[in-house]
N, C-alpha and C positions, 0 to 999 in steps of 0.2 A: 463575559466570564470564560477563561478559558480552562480546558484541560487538558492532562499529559491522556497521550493514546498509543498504543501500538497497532501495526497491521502487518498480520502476516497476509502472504500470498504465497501462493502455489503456481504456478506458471507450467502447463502441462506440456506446452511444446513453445517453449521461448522464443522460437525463430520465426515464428508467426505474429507473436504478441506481445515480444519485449519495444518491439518501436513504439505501440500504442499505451501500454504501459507506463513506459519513460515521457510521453508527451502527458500523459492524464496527470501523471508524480510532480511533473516541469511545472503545470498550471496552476499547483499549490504551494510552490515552494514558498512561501512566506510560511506556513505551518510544520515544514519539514527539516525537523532538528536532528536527524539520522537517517541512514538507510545502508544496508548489511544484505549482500546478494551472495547466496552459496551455488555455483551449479553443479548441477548434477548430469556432465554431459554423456557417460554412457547410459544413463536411463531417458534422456534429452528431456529432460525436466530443469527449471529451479528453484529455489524457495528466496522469497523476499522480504524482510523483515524492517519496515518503518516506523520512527519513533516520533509524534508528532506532539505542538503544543499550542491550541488556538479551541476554540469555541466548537460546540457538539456539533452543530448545523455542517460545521466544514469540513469535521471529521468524519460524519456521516454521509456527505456529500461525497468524497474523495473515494472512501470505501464503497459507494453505489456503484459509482463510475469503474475503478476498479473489475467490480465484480462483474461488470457488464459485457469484460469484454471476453471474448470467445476461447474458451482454455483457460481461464483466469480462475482460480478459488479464493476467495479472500475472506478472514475475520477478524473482528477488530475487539480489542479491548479498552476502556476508558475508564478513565480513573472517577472515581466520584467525589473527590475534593477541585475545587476551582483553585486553581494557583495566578 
């Protein structure tokens, strides 16, 4: 069963953790139906916004990893109908 998700992120110093970032994002791409990056380089920050669509386990997966990496904030929302 899959469902629609979003994930924001915060990325507090990008230059550090946009490589790790884009390779954890790379490793799901089968689930990744959008992705919307604004930066904010006089604050050296930026915000990430993912729109995905596959099964809770994946979406929760992607989001652990995410959030695990260092400077990273991430939260996700899921839909609770299965499409």
């Amino acid at each position: 069963m899959n469902r629609i998700a979003v994930i924001s992120a915060i990325l507090e110093n990008p230059g550090s953790s946009q490589h790790l970032f884009n390779d954890v994002v790379s490793a799901y791409h089968d689930i990744v139906r959008g992705r919307m990056g604004i930066p904010f380089d006089e604050h050296q920050m930026a915000v990430i916004s993912l729109t995905l669509v596959g099964p809770v386990d994946r979406i929760n997966s992607l989001t652990g990893k995410l959030g695990s990496i260092p400077g990273v904030q991430v939260k996700a929302a899921i839909s609770r109908k299965s499409v």
